[in-house]
N, CA, C and O atoms as a GROMACS GRO file, in nm:
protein
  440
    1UNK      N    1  -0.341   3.285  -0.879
    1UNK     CA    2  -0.350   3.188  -0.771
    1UNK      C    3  -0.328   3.046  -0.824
    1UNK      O    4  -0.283   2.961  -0.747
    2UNK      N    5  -0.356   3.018  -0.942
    2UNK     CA    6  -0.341   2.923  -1.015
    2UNK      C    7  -0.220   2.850  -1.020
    2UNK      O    8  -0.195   2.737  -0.981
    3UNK      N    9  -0.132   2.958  -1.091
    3UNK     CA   10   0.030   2.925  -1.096
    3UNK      C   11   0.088   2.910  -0.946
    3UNK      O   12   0.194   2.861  -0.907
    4UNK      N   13  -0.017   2.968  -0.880
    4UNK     CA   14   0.102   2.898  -0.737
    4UNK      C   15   0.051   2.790  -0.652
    4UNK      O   16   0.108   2.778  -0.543
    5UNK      N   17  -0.028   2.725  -0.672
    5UNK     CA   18  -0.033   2.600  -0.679
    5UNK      C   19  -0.010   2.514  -0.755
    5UNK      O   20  -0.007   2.398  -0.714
    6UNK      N   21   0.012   2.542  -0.883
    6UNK     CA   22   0.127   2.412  -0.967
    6UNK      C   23   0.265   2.422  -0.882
    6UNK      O   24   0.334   2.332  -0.834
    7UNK      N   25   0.281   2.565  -0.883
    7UNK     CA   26   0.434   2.524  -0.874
    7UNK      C   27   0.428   2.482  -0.727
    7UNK      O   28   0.538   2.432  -0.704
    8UNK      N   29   0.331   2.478  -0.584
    8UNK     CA   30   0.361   2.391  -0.518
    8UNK      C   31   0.374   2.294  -0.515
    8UNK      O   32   0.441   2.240  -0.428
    9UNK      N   33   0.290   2.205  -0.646
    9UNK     CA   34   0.274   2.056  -0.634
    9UNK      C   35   0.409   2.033  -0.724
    9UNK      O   36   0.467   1.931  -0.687
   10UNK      N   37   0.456   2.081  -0.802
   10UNK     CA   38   0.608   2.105  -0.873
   10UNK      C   39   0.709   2.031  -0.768
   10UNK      O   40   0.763   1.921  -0.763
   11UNK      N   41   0.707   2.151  -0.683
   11UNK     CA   42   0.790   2.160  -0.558
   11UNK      C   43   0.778   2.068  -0.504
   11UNK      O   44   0.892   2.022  -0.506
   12UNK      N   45   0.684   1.964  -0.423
   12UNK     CA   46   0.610   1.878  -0.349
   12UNK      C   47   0.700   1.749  -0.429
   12UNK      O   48   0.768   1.663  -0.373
   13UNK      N   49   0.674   1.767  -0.587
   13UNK     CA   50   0.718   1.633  -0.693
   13UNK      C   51   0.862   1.606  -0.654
   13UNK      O   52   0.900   1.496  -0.612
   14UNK      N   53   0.938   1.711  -0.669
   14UNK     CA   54   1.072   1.740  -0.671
   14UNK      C   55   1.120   1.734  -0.579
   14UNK      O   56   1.224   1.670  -0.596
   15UNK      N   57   1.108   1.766  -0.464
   15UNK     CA   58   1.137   1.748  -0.306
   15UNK      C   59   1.134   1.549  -0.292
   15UNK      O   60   1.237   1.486  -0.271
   16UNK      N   61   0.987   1.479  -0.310
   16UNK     CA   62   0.978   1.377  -0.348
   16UNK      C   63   1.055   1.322  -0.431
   16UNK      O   64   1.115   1.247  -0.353
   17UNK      N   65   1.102   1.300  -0.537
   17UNK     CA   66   1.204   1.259  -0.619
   17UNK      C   67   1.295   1.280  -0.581
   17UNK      O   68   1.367   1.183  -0.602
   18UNK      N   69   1.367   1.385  -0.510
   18UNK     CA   70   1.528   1.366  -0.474
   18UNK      C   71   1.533   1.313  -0.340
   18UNK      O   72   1.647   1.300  -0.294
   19UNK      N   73   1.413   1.270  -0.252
   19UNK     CA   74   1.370   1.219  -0.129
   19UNK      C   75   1.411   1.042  -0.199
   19UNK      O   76   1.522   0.999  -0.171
   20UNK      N   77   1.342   0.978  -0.262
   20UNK     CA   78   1.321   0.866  -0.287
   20UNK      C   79   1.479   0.816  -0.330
   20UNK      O   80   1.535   0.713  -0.291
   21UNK      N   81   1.538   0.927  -0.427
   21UNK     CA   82   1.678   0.893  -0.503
   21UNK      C   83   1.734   0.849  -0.386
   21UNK      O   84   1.789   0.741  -0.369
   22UNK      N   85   1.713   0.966  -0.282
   22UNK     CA   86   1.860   0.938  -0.163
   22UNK      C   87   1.833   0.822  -0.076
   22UNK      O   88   1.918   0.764  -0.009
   23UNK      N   89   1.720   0.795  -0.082
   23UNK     CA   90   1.699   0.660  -0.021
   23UNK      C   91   1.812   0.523  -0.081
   23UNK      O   92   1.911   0.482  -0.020
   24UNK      N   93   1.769   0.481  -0.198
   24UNK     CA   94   1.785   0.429  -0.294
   24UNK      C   95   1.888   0.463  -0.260
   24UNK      O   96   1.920   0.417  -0.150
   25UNK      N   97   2.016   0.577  -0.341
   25UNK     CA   98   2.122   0.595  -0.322
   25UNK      C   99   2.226   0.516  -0.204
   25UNK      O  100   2.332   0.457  -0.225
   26UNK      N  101   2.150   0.537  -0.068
   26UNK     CA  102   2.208   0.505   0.054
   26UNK      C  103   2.249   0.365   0.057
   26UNK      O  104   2.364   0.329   0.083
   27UNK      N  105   2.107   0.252   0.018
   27UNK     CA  106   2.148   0.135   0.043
   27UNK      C  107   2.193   0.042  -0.114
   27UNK      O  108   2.229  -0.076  -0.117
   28UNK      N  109   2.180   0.126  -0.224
   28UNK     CA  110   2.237   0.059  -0.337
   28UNK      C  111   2.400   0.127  -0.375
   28UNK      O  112   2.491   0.050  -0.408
   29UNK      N  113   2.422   0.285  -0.366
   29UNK     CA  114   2.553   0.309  -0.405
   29UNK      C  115   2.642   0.299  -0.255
   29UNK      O  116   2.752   0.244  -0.250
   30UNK      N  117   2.579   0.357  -0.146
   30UNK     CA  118   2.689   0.331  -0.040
   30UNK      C  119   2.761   0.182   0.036
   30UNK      O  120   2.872   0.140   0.069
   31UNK      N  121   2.580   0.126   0.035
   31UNK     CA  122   2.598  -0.007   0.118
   31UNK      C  123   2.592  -0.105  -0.011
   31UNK      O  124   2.586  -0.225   0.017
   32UNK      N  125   2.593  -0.070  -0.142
   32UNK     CA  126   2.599  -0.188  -0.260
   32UNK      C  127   2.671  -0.292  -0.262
   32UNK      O  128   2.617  -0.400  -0.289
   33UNK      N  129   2.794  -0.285  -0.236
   33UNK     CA  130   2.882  -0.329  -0.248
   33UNK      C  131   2.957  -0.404  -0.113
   33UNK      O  132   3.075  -0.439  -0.107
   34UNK      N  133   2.866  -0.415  -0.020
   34UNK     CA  134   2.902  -0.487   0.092
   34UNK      C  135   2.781  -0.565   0.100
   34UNK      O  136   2.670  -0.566   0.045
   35UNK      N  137   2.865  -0.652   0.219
   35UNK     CA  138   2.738  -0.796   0.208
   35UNK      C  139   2.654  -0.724   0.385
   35UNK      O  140   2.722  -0.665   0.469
   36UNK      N  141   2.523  -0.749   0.398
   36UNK     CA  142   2.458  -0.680   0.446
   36UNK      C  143   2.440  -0.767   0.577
   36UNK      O  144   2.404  -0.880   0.543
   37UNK      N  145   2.452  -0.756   0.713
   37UNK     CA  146   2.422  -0.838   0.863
   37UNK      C  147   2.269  -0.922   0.784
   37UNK      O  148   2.192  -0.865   0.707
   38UNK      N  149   2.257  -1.068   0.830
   38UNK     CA  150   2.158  -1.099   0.849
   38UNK      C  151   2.018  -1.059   0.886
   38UNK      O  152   1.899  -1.079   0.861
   39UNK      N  153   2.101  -0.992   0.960
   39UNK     CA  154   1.952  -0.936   1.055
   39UNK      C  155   1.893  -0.811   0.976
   39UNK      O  156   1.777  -0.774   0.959
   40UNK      N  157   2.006  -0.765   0.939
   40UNK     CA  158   1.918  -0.671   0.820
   40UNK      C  159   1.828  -0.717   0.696
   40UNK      O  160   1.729  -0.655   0.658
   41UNK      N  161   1.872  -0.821   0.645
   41UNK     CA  162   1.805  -0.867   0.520
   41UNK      C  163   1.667  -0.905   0.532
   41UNK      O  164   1.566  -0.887   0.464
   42UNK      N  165   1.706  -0.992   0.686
   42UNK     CA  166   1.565  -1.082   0.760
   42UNK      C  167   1.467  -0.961   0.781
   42UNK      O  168   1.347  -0.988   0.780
   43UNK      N  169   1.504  -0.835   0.799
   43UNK     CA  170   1.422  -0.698   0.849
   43UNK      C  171   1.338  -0.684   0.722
   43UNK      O  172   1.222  -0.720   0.707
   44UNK      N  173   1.445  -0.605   0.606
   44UNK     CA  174   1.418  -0.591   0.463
   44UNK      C  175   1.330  -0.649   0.401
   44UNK      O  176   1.244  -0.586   0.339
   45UNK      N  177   1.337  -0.839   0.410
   45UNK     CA  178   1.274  -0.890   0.377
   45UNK      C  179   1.080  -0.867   0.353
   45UNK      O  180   1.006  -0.898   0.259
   46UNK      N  181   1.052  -0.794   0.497
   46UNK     CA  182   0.954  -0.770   0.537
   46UNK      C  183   0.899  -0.666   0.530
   46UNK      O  184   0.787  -0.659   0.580
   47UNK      N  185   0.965  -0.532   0.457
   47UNK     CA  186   0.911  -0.462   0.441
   47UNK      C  187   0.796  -0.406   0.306
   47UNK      O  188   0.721  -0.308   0.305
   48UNK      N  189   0.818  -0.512   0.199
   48UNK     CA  190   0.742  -0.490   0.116
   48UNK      C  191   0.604  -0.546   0.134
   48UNK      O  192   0.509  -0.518   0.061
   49UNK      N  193   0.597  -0.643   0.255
   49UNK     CA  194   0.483  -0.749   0.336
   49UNK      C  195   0.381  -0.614   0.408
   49UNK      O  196   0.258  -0.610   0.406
   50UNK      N  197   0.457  -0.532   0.456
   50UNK     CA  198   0.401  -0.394   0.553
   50UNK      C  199   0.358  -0.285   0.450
   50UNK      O  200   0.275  -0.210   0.502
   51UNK      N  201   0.386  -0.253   0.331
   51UNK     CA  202   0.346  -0.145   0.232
   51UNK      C  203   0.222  -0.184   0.227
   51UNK      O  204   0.138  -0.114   0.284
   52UNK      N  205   0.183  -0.296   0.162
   52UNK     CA  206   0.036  -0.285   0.112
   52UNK      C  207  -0.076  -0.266   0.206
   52UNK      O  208  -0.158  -0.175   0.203
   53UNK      N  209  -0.067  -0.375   0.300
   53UNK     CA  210  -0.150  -0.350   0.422
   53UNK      C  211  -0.109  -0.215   0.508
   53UNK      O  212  -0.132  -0.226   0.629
   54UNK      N  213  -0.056  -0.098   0.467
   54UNK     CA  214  -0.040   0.002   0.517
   54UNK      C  215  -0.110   0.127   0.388
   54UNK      O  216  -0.157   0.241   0.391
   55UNK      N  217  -0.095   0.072   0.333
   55UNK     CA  218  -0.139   0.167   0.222
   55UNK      C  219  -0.316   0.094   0.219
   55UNK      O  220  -0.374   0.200   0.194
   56UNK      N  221  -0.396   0.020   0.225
   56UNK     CA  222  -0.528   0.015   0.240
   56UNK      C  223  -0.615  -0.003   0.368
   56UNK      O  224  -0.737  -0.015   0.374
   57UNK      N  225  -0.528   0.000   0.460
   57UNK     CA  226  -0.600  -0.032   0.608
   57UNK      C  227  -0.683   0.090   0.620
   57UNK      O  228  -0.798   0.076   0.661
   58UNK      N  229  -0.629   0.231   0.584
   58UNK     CA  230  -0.700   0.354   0.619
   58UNK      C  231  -0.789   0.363   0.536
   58UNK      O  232  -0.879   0.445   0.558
   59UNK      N  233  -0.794   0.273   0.401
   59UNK     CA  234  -0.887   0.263   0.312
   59UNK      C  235  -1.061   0.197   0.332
   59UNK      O  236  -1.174   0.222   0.290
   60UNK      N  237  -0.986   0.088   0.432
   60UNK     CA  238  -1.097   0.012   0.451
   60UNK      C  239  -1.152   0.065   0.584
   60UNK      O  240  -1.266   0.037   0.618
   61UNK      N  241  -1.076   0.136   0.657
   61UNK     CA  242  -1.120   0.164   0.797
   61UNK      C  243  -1.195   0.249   0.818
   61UNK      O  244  -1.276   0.235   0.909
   62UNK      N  245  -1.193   0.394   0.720
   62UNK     CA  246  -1.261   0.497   0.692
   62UNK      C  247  -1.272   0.521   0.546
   62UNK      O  248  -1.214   0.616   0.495
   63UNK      N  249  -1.331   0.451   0.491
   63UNK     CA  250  -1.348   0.456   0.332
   63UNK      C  251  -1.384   0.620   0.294
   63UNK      O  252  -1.477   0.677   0.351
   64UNK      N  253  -1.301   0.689   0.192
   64UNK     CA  254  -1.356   0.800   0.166
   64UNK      C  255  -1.452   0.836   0.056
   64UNK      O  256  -1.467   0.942  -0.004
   65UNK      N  257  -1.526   0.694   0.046
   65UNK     CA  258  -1.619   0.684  -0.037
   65UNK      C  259  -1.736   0.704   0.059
   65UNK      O  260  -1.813   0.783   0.003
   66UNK      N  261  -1.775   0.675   0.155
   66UNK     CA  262  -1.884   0.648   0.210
   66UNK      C  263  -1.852   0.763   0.358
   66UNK      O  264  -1.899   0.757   0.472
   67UNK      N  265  -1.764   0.851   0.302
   67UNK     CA  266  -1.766   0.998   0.415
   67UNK      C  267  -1.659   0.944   0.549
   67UNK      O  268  -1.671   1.019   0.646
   68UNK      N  269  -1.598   0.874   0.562
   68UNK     CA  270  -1.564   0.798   0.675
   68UNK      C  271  -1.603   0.693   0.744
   68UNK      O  272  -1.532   0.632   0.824
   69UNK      N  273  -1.756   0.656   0.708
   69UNK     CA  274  -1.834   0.588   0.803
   69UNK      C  275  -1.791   0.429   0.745
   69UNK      O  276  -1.725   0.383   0.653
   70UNK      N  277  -1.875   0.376   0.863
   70UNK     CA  278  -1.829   0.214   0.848
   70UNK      C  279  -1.857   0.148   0.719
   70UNK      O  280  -1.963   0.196   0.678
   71UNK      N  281  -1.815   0.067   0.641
   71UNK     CA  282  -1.873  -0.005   0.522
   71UNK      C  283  -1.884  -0.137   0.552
   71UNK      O  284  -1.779  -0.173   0.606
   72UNK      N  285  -1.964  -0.228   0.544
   72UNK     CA  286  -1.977  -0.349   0.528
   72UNK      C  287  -1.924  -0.425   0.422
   72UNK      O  288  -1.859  -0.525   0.452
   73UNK      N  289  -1.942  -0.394   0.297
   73UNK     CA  290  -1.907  -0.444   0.180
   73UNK      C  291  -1.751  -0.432   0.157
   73UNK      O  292  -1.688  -0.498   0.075
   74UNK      N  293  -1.698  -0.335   0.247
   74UNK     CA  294  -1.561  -0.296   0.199
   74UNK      C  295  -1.471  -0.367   0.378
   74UNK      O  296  -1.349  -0.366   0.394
   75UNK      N  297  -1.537  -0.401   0.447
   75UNK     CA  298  -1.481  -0.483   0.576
   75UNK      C  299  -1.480  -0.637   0.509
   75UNK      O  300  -1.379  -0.702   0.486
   76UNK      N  301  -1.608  -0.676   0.486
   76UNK     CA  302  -1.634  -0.792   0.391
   76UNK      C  303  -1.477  -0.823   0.317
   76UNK      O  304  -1.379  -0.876   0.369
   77UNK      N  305  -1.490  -0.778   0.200
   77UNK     CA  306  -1.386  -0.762   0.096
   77UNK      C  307  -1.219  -0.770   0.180
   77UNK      O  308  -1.130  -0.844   0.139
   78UNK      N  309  -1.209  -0.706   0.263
   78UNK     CA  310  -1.052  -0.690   0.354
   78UNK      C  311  -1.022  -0.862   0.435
   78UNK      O  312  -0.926  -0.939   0.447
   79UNK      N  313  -1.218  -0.859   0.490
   79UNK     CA  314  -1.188  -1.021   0.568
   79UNK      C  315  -1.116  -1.126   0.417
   79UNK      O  316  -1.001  -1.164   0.398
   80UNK      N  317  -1.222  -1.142   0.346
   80UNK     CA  318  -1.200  -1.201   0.222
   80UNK      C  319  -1.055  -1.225   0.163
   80UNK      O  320  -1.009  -1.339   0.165
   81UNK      N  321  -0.987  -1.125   0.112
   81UNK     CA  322  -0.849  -1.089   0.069
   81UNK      C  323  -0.794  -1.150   0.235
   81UNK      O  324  -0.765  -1.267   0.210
   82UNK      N  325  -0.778  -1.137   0.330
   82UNK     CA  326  -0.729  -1.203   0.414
   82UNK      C  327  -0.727  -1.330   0.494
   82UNK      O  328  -0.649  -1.377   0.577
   83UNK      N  329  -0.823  -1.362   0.449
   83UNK     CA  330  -0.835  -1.515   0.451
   83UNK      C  331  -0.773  -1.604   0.336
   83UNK      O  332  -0.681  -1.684   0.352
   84UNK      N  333  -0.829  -1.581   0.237
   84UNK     CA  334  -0.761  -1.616   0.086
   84UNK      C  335  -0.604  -1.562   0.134
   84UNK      O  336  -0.526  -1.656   0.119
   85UNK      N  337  -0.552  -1.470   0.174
   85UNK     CA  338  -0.382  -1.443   0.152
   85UNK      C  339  -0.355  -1.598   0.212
   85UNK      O  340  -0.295  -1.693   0.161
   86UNK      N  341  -0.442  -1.584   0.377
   86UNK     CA  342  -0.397  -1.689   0.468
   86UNK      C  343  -0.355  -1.861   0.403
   86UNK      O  344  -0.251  -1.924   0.380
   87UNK      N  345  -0.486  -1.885   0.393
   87UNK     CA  346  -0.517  -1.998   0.286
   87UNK      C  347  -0.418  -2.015   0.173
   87UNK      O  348  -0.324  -2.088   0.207
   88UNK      N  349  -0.410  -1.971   0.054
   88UNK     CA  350  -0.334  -1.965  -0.047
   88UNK      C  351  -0.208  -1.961  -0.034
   88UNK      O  352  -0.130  -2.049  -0.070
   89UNK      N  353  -0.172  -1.834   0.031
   89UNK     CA  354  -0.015  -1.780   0.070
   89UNK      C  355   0.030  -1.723  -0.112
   89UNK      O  356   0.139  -1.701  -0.165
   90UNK      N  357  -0.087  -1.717  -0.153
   90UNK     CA  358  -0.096  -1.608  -0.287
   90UNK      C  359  -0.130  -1.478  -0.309
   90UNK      O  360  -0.239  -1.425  -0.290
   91UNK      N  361  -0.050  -1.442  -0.341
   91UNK     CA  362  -0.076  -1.226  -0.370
   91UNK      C  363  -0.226  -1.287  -0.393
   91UNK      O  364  -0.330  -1.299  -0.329
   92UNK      N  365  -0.170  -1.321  -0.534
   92UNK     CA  366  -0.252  -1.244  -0.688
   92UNK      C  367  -0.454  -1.286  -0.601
   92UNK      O  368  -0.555  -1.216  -0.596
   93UNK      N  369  -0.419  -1.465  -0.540
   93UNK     CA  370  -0.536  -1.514  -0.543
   93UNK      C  371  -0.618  -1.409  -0.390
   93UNK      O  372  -0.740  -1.396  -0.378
   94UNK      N  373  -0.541  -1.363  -0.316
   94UNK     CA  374  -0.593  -1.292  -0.235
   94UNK      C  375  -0.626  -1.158  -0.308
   94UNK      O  376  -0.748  -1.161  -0.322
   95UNK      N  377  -0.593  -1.080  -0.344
   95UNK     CA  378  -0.588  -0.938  -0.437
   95UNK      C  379  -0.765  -0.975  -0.525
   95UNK      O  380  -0.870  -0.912  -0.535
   96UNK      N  381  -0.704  -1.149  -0.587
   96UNK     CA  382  -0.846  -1.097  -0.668
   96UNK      C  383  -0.964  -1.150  -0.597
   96UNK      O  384  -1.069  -1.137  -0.661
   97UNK      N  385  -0.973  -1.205  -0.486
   97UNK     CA  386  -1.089  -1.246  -0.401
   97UNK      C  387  -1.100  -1.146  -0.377
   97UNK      O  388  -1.174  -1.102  -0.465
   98UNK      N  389  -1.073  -1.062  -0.306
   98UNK     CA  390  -1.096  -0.877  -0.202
   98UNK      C  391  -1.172  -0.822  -0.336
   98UNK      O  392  -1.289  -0.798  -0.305
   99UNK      N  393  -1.155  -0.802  -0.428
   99UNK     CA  394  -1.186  -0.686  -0.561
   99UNK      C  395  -1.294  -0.762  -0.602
   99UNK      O  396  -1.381  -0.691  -0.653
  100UNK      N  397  -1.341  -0.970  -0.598
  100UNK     CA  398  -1.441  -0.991  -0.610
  100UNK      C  399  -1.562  -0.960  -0.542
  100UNK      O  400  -1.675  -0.935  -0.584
  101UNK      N  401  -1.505  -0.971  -0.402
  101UNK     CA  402  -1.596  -0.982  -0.311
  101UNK      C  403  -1.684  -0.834  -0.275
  101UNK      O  404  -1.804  -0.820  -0.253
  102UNK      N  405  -1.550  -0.712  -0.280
  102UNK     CA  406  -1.594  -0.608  -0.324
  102UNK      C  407  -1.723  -0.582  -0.367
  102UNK      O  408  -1.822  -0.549  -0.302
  103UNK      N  409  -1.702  -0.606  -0.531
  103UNK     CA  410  -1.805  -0.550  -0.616
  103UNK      C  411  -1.939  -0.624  -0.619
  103UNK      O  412  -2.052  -0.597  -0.661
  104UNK      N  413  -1.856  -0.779  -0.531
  104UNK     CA  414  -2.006  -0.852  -0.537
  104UNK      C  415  -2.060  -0.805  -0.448
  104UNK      O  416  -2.182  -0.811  -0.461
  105UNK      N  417  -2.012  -0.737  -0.320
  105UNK     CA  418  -2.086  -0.721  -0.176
  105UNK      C  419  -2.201  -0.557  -0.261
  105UNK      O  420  -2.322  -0.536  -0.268
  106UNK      N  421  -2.097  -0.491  -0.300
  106UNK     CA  422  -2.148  -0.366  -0.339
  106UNK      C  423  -2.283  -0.364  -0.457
  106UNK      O  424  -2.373  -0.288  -0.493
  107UNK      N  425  -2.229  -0.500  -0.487
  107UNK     CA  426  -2.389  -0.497  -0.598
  107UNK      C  427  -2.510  -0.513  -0.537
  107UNK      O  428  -2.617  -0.455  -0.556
  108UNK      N  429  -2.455  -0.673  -0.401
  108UNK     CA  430  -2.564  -0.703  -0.328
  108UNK      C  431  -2.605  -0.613  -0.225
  108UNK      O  432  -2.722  -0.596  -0.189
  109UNK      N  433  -2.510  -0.559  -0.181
  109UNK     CA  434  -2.556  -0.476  -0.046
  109UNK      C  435  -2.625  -0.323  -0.096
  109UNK      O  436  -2.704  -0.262  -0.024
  110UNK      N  437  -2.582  -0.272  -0.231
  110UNK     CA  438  -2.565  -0.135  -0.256
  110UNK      C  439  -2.502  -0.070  -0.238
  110UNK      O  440  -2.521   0.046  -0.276
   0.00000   0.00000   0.00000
């Protein structure tokens, strides 16, 4: 039973990797070499703005640290990092307010 769950997550890797190539592929070897509509770039532009806050919203919304349920310390920390983004208009200084505020909320709160 063992071996067939590696080789699903194998499978899962590999499916993934030639998923990501053809991405990549599409807009660097097909469309490389042409100059791209405005309106596309202005789109593009914005999509690396939508990854992060898509990749921790479900983090903070249902933390799977605390079973799903609400966290304070970890709502705290999201306001924090988002105010600081606002303010600053800095990754790094928003990133490291959220991870301060974090561990400070979690020390103080428990």
């Amino acid at each position: 039973m063992r071996d067939v769950a590696a080789l699903d997550i194998w499978i899962v890797l590999v499916c993934l990797a030639v998923g990501s190539f053809a991405l990549r592929f599409v807009f660097l070897g097909i469309v490389g070499d042409r100059a791209m509509a405005p309106w596309v770039l202005r789109h593009l532009r914005y999509t690396a703005v939508a990854v992060l806050p898509a990749l921790v919203a479900p983090m903070v919304a249902w933390p799977p640290a605390m079973g799903g349920a609400f966290d304070a310390p970890r709502m705290l920390a999201a306001a924090a990092t988002l105010i600081a983004g606002i303010v600053t208009r800095n990754v790094l200084a928003a990133i490291l307010s959220g991870g301060v505020t974090l561990y400070l909320m979690l020390y103080l709160l428990g």
